[in-house]
KENUPA-396597 format. One line per 3 residues: number of its first residue (from 1); for each residue x, y, z of C-alpha. Coordinates in steps of 0.5 Angstrom, whole numbers. Each point is the difference from the previous one (the first is absolute). Layout:
! KENUPA-396597
NUM = X/Y/Z  ...
This chain:
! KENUPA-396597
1 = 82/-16/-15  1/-7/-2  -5/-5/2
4 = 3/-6/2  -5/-5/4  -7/-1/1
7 = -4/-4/4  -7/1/4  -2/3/5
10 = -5/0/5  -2/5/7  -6/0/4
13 = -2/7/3  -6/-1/4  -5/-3/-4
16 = 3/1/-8  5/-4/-2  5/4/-6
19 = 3/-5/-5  5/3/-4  7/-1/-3
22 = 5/1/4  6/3/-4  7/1/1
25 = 3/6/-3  7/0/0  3/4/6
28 = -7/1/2  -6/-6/3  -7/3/-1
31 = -3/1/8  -8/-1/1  -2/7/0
34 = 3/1/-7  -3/-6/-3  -6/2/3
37 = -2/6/-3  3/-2/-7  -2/4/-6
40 = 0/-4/-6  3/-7/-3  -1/-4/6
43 = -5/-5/-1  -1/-2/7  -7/-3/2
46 = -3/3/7  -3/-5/4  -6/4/5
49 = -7/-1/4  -6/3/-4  -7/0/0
52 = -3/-5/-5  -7/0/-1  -1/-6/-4
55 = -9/-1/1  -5/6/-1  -2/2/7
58 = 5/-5/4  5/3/5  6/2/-3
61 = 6/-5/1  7/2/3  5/-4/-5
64 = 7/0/-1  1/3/-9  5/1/-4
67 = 1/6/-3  4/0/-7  4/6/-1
70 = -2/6/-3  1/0/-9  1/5/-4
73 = -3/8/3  -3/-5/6  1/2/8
76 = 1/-4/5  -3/2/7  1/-2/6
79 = -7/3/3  0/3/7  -7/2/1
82 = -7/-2/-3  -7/3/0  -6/-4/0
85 = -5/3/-5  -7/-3/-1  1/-1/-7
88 = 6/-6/3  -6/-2/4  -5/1/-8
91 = 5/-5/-3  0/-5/6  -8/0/-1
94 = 0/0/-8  -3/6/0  6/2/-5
97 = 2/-5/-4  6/-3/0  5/-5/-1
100 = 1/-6/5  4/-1/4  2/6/1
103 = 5/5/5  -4/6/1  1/7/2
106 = 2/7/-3  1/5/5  7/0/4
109 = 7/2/0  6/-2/0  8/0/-2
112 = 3/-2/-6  4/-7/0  2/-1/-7
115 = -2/3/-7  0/-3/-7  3/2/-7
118 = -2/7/-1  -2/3/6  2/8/1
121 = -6/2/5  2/-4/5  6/-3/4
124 = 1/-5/5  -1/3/7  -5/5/-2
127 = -7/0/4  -5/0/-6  -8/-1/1
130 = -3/-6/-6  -5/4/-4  -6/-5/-2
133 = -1/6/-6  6/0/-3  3/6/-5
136 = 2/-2/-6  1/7/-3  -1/-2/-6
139 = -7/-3/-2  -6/6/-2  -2/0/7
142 = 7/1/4  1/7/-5  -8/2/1
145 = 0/5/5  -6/-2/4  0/-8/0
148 = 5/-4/4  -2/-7/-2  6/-2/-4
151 = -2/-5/-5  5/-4/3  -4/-3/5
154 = -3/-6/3  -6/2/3  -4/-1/-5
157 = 0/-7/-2  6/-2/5  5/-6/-3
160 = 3/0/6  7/0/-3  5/5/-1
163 = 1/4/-7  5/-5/-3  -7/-6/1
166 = 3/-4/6  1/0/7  6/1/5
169 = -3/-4/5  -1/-8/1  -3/-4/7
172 = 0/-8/0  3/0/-6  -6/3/-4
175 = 1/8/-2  -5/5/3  -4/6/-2
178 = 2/8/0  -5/5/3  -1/6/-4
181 = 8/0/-1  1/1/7  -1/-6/5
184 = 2/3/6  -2/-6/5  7/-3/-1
187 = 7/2/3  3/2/-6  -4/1/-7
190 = 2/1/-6  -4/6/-4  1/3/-8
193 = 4/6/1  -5/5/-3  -4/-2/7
196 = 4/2/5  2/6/3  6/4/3
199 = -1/4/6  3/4/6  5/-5/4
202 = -2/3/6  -8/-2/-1  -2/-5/6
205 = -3/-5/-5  -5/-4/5  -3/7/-1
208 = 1/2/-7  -2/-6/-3  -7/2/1
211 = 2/5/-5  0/-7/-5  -7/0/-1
214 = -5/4/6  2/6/2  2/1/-7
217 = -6/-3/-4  -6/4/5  5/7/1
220 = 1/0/-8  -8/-1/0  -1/7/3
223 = 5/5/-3  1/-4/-6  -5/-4/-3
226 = -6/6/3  3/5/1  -3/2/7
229 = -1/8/-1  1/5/7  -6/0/3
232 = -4/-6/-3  -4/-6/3  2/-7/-1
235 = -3/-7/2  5/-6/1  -4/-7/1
238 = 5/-5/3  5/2/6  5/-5/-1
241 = 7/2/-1  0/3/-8  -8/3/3
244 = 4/4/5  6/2/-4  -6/3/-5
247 = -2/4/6  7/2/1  0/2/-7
250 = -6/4/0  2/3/6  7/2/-3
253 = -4/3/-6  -4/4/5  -7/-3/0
256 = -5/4/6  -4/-7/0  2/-6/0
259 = -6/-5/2  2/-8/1  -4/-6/-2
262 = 2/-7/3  -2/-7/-3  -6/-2/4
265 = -3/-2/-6  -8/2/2  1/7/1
268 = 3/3/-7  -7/2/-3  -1/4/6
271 = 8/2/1  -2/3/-8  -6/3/3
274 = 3/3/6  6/3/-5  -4/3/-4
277 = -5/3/5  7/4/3  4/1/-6
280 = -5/4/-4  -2/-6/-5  6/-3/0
283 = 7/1/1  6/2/-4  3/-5/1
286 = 0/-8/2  4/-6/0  -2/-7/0
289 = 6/-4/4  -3/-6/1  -1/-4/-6
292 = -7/-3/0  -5/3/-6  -6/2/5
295 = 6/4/4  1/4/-8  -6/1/-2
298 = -1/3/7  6/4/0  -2/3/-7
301 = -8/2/2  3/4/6  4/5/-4
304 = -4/5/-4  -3/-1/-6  3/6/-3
307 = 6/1/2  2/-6/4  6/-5/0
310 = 0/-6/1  7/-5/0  0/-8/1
313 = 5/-1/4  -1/-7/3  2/-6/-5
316 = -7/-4/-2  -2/-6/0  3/-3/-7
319 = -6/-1/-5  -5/3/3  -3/7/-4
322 = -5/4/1  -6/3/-3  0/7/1
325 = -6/6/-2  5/4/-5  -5/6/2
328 = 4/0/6  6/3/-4  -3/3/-5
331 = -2/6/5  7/2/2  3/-6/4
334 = 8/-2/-1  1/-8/1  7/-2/0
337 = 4/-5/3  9/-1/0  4/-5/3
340 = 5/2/5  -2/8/1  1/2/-6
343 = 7/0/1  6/-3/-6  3/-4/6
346 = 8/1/-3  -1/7/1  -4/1/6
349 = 2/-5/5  8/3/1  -4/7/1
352 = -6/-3/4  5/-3/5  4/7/0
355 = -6/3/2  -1/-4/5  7/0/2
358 = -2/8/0  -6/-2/5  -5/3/-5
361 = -5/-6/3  2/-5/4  -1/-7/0
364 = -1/-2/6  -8/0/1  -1/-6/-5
367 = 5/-5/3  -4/-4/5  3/-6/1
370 = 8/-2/-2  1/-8/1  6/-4/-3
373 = -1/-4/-6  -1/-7/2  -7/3/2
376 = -3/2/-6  -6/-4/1  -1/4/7
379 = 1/6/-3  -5/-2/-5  -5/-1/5
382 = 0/6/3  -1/3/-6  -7/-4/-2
385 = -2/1/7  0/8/-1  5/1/6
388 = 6/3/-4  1/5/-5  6/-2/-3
391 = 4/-6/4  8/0/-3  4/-7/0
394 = 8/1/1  5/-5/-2
């Protein structure tokens, strides 16, 4: 088709101003719905409402961004459902470092709304959950098959900016930060296509984006990173949602027992005491769901000596460590630890949603509270004031 003119246009749906070119092909004008789920080689600039957090411990501020299109083997997401996890509430307080300011956010579901060069593992219009760990397929750890924590990440040291070094968002003229190279607290986000996801286009995404992060993360902790046996006992200390979704896990691998421990703080060394005292010298298996150290030297002291399994599950405070009496493992211990279950997340998401979709768990027990967007900083609050599980933003 000949191109013979083009011009600017702008549409407002809702809240999201689209910009884009408006073409007029020979014998054909492009509608608003095509252009909307343009593939590639439009380089439209989408205006949108995100969660901006420009000051450590400061509320979130709702502000309008603009969100560049996606460059070569990037996706753009027009997000429908995002989770609050404690790790979001981590970085606002500092307790994970990372670069401000800064759009959070990492377990979420959405539709494609365009794609760069490149692209073959998705399509405009597909439902895709965001995968904080990506998987690359390519480096040591993608083709070990045991780890998943691709080498390709930005967990470890964050940059807060995709691979190619740069950002595709800007506020008030200034660029502002990814997360883990997600940043789901906006209406479209633009990811690397290495950390996204294809899933079943029947999947409720104001359910399955738990599978983004908590669900996936405490599930995978049980079946795959302990590998709970039939008939064991297991211990779990914290019952947010990733400690209930350990439960799930260590119920699905066919636990007898399964003793659960909350936060309070002052009754760990007892809560130890109580588990030994039941479980025989100590459990098969124990989790620490929480992130606080006396939490993981209190989950490891209560599997047994001999034989027990301890697994961080929590993400810690940064630079903080630990001195630990290597006696404690010498003795038969295992300690270990795995970021989202265990699980490589490009192969595992699609098939987790397939079995929740098969109803081989259900979601519905962690999801407590869903607000919309704008309200971010409430559903915030009730997860400090321990009044929710898992609170889920909609767009």
């Amino acid at each position: 088709m000949q191109l013979l003119a083009s011009t600017l246009a702008v549409f407002r749906t809702d809240d999201t101003v689209v910009e884009y070119p408006s073409i007029m092909l020979k014998g054909f004008e492009a509608s608003k719905q095509q252009v909307h789920i343009n593939s590639t080689g439009w380089n439209h600039v989408i205006k949108c409402k995100a969660a901006v957090l420009w000051q450590l411990n400061k509320p979130f501020s709702i502000e309008e961004v603009e969100v560049a299109p996606p460059k070569a083997h990037e996706v753009r997401i027009k997000m429908v459902a995002t989770g609050i996890c404690r790790s979001d509430d981590h970085a606002v307080t500092g307790s994970i470092a990372v670069p401000l300011p800064v759009i959070l956010g990492h377990e979420a579901a959405g539709i494609v709304e365009s794609i760069g060069e490149g692209v073959t593992t998705v399509k405009p219009g597909d439902k895709v959950i965001p995968l904080f760990t990506p998987q690359c397929g390519k480096c040591r750890i993608c083709k070990h098959p045991e780890s998943n924590f691709c080498l390709i990440n930005d967990l470890g040291k964050p940059k807060g900016m995709l691979l190619d070094g740069t950002s595709r968002f800007t506020c008030k003229g200034k660029p502002i930060h990814h997360f883990i190279g997600t940043s789901t607290f906006s209406q479209y986000t633009v990811v690397d296509e290495i950390a996204v996801a294809k899933i079943d286009a029947a999947a409720p995404l104001e359910k399955v984006c738990l599978i983004g992060c908590g669900f996936s993360t405490g599930y995978g902790s049980a079946v795959k990173v302990a590998k709970v046996t039939p008939g064991s006992t297991c211990a779990v200390f914290g019952l947010g949602g990733v400690g209930l979704s350990v439960i799930m896990g260590c119920k699905a691998a066919g636990a007898s027992r399964i003793i659960a421990v909350d936060i309070n703080k002052d009754k760990f060394p007892k809560a130890k005491e109580v588990i030994q005292e039941i479980s025989d010298g100590g459990v098969d298996f124990s989790f620490e769901v929480i992130g606080r150290l006396d939490t993981v030297v209190a989950a490891l002291l209560s599997c047994h000596g001999a034989c027990g399994t301890s697994v961080i599950v929590g993400v810690p405070p940064d630079s903080q460590s630990l001195t630990v009496n290597p006696m404690l493992l010498l003795s038969g211990r295992t300690w270990k630890g795995a970021i989202f279950g265990g699980f490589k997340s490009k192969d595992s998401v699609p098939k987790l949603v397939a079995d929740f979709m098969a109803k081989k768990f259900s979601l519905d027990p962690l999801i407590t509270n869903v607000l919309p967007f704008e309200k971010i900083n409430e559903g915030f609050d009730l997860l400090r004031s321990g009044k929710s599980i898992r609170t889920i933003l909609t767009f």
